[in-house]
N, C-alpha and C positions, 0 to 999 in steps of 0.2 A: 258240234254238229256240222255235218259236211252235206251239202246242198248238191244234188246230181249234175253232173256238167252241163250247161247250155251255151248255147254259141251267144256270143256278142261282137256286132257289128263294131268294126272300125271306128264309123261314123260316132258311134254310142260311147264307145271307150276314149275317142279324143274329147269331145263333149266332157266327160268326164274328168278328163287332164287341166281341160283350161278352165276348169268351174272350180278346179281346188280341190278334187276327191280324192287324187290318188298320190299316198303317201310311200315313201320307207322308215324302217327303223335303220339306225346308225349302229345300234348295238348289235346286227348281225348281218347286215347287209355288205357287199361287197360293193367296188367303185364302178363305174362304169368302166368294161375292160375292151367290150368288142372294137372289135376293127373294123374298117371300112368296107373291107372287102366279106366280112360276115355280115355286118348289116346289109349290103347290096345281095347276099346271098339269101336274106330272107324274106327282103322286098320282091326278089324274081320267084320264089316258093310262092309266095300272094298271088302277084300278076298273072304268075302261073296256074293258080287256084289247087296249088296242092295243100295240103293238111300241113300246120305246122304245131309242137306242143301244145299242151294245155298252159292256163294261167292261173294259178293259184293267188287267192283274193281273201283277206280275212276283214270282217264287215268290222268297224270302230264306228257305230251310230249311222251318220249318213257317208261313210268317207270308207274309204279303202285301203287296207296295205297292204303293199304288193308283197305275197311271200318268195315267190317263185315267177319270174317271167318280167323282172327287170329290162334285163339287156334289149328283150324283145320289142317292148311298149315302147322303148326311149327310141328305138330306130324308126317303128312305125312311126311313131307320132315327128321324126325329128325329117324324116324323108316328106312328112306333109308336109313340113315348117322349112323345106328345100336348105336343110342341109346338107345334102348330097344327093348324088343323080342315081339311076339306075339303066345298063343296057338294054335297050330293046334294037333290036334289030340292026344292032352295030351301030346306035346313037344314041349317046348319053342323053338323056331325057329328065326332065323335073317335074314333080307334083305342080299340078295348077291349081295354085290356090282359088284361082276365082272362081273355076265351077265347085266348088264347096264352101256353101253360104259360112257355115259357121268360122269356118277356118278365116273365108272373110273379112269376119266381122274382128276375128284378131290384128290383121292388117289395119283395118282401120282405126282399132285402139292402138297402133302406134306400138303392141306387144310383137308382131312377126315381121318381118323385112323381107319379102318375096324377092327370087332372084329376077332379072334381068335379060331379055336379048337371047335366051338360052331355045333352047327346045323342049317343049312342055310334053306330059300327056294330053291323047285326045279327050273330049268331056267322057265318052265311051267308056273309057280305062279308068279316066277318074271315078265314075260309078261305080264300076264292078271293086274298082283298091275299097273306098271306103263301106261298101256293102258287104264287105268277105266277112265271113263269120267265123272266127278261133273260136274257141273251146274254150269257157272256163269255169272254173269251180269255187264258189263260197262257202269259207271256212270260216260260220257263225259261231264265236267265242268269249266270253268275255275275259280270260285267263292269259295272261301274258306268258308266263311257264308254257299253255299250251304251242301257243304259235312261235316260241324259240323252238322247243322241241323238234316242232314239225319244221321248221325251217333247217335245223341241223340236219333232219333227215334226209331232205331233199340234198341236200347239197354236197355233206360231209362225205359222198362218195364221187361227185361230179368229176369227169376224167380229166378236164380242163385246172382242176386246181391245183396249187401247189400243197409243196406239204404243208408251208405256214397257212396258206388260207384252209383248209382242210381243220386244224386247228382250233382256228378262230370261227371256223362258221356256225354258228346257233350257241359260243359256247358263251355265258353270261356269267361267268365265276369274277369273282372280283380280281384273279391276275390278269384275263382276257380284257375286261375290261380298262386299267390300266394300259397296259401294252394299246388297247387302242385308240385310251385317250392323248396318253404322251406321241405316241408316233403318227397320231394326226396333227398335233400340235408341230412337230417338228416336220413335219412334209407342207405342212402350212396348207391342209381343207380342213380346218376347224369347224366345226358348226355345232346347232343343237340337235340333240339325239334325232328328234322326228321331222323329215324334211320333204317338201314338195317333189314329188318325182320332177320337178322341171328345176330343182334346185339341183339337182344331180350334179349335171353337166361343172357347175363352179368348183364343185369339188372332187372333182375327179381327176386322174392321171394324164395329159397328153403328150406328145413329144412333138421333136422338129419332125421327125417322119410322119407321123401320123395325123399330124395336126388337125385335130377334131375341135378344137378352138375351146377345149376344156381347159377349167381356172387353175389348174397346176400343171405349171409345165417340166417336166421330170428334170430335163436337162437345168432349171433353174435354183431345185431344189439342193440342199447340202450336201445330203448323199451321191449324185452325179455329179454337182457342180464340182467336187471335189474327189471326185473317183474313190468315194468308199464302197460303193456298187455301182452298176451297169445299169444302163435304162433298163434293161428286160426282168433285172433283178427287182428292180422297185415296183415294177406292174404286177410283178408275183409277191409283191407286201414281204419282200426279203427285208426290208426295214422293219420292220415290226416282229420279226424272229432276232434281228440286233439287238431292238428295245426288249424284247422279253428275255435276252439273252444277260443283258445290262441290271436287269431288275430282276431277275434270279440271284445276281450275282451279289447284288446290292443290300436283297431281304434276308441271302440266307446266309451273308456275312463269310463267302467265300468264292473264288471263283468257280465259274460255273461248269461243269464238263461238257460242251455244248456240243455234245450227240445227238443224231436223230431220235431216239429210243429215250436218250433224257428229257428231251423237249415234247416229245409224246408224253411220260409219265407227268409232268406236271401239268399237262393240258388235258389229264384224264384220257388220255385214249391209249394210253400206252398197257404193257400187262403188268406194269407194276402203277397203280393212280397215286399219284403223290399232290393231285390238285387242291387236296385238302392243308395240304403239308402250309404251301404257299400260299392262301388265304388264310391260314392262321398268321403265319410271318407279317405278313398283311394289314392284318387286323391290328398286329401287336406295333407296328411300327404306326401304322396310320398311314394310307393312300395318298390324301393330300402331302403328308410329309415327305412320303417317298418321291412321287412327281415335282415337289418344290424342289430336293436336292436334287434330283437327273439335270434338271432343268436350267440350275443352276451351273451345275458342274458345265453344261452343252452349248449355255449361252457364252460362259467363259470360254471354251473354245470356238466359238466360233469369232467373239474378237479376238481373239490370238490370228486366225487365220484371217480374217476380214482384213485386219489391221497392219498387222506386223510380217506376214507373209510377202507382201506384196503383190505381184503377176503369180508368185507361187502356187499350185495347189496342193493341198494338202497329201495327195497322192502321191506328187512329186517329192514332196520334202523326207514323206515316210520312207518311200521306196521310191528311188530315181528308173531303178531299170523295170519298172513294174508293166512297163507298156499297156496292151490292152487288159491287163488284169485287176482287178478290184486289190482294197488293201483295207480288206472289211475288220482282217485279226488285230494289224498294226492299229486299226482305231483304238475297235475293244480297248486295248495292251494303252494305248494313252489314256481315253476316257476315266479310264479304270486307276489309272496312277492318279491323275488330275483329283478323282471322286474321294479318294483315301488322303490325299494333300487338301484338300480343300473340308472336306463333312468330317472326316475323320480327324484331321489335325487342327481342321480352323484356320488355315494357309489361304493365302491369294496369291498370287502370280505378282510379281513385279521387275522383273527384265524380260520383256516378252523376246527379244532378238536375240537371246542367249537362252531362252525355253527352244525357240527355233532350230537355233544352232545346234541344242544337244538330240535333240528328236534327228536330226538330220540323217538317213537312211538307218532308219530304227531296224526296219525290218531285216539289214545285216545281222544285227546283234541280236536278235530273237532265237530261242529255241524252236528248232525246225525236226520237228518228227513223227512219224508216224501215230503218233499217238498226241497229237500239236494238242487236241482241245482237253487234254486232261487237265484236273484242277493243280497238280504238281506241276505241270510244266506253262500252265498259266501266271501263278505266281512267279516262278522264277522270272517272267517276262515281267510279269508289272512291278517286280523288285527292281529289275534292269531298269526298265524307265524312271522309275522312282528318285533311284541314283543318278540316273542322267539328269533330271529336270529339279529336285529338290532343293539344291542350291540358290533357284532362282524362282522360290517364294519364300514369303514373309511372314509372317503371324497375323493373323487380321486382329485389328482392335474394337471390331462389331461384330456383333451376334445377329445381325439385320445384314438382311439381301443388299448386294449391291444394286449399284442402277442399271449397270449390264448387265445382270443376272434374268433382268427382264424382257430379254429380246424375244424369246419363243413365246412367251406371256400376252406381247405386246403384238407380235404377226398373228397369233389366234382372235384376239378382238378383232384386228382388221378385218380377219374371214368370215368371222361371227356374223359383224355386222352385214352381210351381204344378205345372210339369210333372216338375219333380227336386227334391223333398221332401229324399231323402237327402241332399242338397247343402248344404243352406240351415239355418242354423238362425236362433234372433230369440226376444231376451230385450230384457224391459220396462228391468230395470238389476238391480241389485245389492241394495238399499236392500226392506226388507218393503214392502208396500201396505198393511199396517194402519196407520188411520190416528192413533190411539191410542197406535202403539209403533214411530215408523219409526225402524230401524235396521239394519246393515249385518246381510245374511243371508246368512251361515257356511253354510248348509246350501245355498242358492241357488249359492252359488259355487261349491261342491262339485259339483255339479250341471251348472255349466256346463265343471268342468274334465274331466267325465266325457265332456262331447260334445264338447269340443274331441278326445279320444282318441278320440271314436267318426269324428269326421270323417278323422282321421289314419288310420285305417284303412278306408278307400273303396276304395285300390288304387294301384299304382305306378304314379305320376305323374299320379295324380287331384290337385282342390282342393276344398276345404270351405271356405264361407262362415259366419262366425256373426257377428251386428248384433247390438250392446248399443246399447237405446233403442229397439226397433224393438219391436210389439206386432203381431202378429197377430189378434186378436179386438178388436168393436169396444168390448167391455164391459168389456177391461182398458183400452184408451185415455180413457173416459171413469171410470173409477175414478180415472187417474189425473191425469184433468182438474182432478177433483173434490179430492180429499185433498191436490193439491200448487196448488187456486187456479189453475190455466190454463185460457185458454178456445181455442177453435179451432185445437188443434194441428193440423199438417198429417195428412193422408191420403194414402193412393195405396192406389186400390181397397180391400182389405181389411185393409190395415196402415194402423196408427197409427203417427209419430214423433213418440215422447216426450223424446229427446234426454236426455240425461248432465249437463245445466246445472244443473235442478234437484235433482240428487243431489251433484251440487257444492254447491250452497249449503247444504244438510239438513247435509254433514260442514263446510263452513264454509273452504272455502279453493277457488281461482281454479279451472278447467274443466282448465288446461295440468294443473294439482298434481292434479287426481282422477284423470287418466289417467295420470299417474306412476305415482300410487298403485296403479292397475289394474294396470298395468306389474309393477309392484313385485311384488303379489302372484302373478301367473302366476310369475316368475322364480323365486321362492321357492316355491312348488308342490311336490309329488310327480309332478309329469308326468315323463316323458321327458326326460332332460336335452336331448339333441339337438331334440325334440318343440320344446321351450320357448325356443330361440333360434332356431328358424325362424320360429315365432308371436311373440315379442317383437320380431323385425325385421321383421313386417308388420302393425304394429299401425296401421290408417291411420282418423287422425279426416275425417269426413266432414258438408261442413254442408249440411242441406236445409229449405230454406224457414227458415232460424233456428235450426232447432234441429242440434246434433250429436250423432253416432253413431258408436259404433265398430265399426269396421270388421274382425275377427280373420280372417286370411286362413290357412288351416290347408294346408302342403303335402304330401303326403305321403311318404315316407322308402322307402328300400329291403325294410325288412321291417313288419309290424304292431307298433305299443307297445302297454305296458301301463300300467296306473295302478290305485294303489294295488292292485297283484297282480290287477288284473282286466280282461279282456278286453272292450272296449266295441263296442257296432256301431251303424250307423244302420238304424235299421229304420222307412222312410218316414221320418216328420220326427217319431220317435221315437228316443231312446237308449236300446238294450237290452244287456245284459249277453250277452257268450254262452260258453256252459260245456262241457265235457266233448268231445265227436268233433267237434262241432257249427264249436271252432276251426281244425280243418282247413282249413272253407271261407274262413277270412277268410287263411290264408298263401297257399291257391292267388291271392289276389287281386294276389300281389307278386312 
């Protein structure tokens, strides 16, 4: 049922933002793409009191999701919150927060940080911004089918999109899907489907030009970092036509002819629909299978390149005279050899500076023709590579992921927990930080066997994450740069990995014997017996960038445990005790 448009005030729709109402879905939404010079262009339509679109709003109980009018909301609301100025009068000007109470009362919660010393609007202007009234419509539903649909409608003709996004917008088949769970895991905005319009911003695209202080910064990602696309490629989710290109290629056990026209029919929009083709593939293979092997195959390379490259990038190495051009094929053509030596034969890599060596300006040796993305002349390229690199792997003697296999595994928890604190938890290690008296901390463990019980109680058939060697602030990372003698441990965003090596050496015996030893001790615990043989069979080390972490994967059980007589909860990405009626609400959770 579709509700006749009425206006709503500024004023009502921020109100609305910071109370927690207005949400998106992940499963069709697109990232935050505008620019700075569109958002100032729709903040001077306001000021100006001219008419801007409608907002399309589908009611979930008391809460909102946004179908239509994203871009729009995040500017208003982000131009309150003075993240950027607007001209008037040939002087950049900022919202004043102070003549609007509620916005405020955000400052004083220590949620918004007002600028500075700048030039404000008058209180005048600031009335008339938050009193404008948009246009909007609510799309009362309770069918999820319905509001994909309508949202591909709107969108899948928008002139601003590309072909991949055009694709993907409203489409919920299980290869769209896919493509964009893997290629948000690899761009590194992981998060859960349904997320706070003010979570946007973390997981969205930015760059050195544009710097909208959004949590992905393109330039740092793999696909630019190493010039297999262009910044302007990856804001058009040209990454996510690679991944769907990779996973075509992989389900339907050839390579893929990666046509515009082919990439339409298997996304249904084409005049031949083949989307059914590839969710059968899909289906018969198994989804998680398939994203474990991509993933595998991609953390693999990315140590090769992280490691054994050096100052190289992988652009370079492919193709030396590539200059400003992308060397999106040349990936493919490795990815695609590595996938077939590794899922296909059961191979790992073991000379990586002789893997380097032979890749070294691959793209000479490529078949180059007019007809480059056929499945014939795709093959004869990843036979080429095959030959060049095959020499230098091995036979693996496990049927189990390696520990690098888990680096794109391991940066998506990182991203996760931004948006789901309760999920995640992240200790330095075991061992004090003073540096004076380092020894094993009894009280530290204690501590952590409390939040392993608080993770176990999330809800039935939730999971909890907790990373030993993982630090969240940047002031314990470099503490323990400092006290343990390392220099430039790795980073991702605001986590330090400190890794487990060094606490191995302080008790004096090998990396495998310390995690025994970890082992050891949970087993022997006061937890939960049941609790403690779930968590000791998912005890999974994990290597990134050199260092390792452990990885305690907490599942949770039919009812709530307890530890040491006491009930624990996650309260954000704290552990709190909880007492008296209060434990009622943690058994409705089972």
């Amino acid at each position: 049922m579709i509700e006749s448009p009425r206006g709503m005030t500024i004023m009502e729709a921020y109100e609305l933002y910071r109370n927690n109402k207005l949400f998106i879905n992940r499963r069709y939404q697109r990232k935050l793409v505008w620019s700075q010079l569109e958002k100032k262009a729709l903040i001077d339509s306001i000021m100006q009191q001219y008419p801007i679109p409608l907002i399309l709003l589908a009611t979930q109980g008391d809460k909102y999701e946004i179908i239509d009018g994203m871009q729009r909301l995040n500017s208003i609301f982000g131009f309150i919150e003075n993240h950027f100025s607007v001209l008037i009068d040939d002087i950049e000007k900022y919202f004043n927060i102070s003549d609007f109470t509620f916005a405020q009362t955000q400052v004083n919660k220590g949620i918004v940080v007002p600028k500075e010393q700048v030039e404000y609007l008058t209180q005048e202007q600031v009335s008339s911004f938050i009193q404008y009234p948009f246009p909007v419509t609510i799309f009362k539903t309770g069918s999820t089918d319905e509001i994909n649909e309508t949202f591909r409608r709107i969108n899948s003709t928008g002139r601003k999109l590309s072909p991949q996004e055009v694709r993907q917008a409203g489409n919920t088949s299980k290869f769209s899907l896919l493509v964009r769970e893997i290629s948000s895991e690899i761009r590194g905005d992981a998060s859960r489907e349904e997320l706070l319009l003010q979570d946007m911003p973390t997981i969205s695209i930015d760059s050195k030009l544009s710097k909208h202080e959004y949590g992905v910064n393109a330039e740092d990602t793999f696909w630019c970092k190493h010039g297999v696309l262009n910044v302007s490629d990856l804001k058009e989710s040209e990454d996510e036509q690679v991944i769907a290109d990779i996973i075509l290629s992989c389900a339907l056990g050839e390579p893929f002819p990666a046509s515009r026209v082919a990439f339409d029919n298997y996304y249904g929009s084409g005049n031949d629909d083949k989307s059914n083709d590839i969710d059968v593939k899909i289906n018969a293979l198994g989804a998680e299978n398939i994203r474990a092997d991509i993933l595998t195959v991609y953390s693999e390379i990315i140590n090769l390149v992280d490691f054994h490259f050096g100052d190289d990038r992988l652009k370079k190495v492919l193709n030396p005279n590539a200059g400003g051009n992308p060397v999106k094929e040349a990936f493919y053509t490795v990815f695609m050899a590595f996938y077939e030596l590794m899922i296909g034969a059961n191979k790992v890599p073991h000379n990586y500076l002789k893997i380097k060596e032979s890749v070294n300006n691959l793209h000479a040796k490529l078949v180059r023709s007019r007809n480059y993305t056929t499945t014939k002349d795709r093959r004869n390229n990843i036979n080429i590579c095959k030959g060049l690199i095959q020499d230098h792997f091995k036979k693996s003697n496990s049927n189990f992921r390696s520990a690098t296999s888990y680096i794109v595994d391991f940066q998506a928890y990182l991203m996760k927990s931004k948006s789901e604190s309760a999920v995640y938890d992240f200790k330095q290690g075991f061992y004090t930080l003073n540096p004076s008296k380092r020894e094993f901390d009894e009280a530290s463990f204690y501590k952590i066997l409390c939040n392993i019980s608080a993770l176990a109680n999330l809800g039935k058939e939730r999971i909890g994450y907790l990373f030993i060697g993982v630090t969240d602030k940047e002031a314990d990372t470099l503490q323990v740069e400092k006290i343990d003698g390392l220099i430039n441990l790795p980073r991702f965003h605001d986590f330090g990995v400190v890794g487990l090596e060094r606490e191995a050496k302080i008790k004096g015996v090998s990396l495998d014997h310390y995690i025994s030893f970890i082992t050891s001790k949970i087993s022997n615990s006061g937890l939960d017996s049941t609790l403690k043989t779930r968590v000791t069979k998912d005890l999974t080390p994990i290597t990134y960038h050199g260092q390792t972490i452990l990885m305690v994967k907490v599942a949770c059980g039919d009812e709530p445990v307890y530890f040491d007589e006491k009930l624990f909860q996650r309260d954000g990405a704290n552990c709190v005790e909880v007492t008296g009626s209060k434990q009622k609400d943690i058994f409705k959770l089972f």
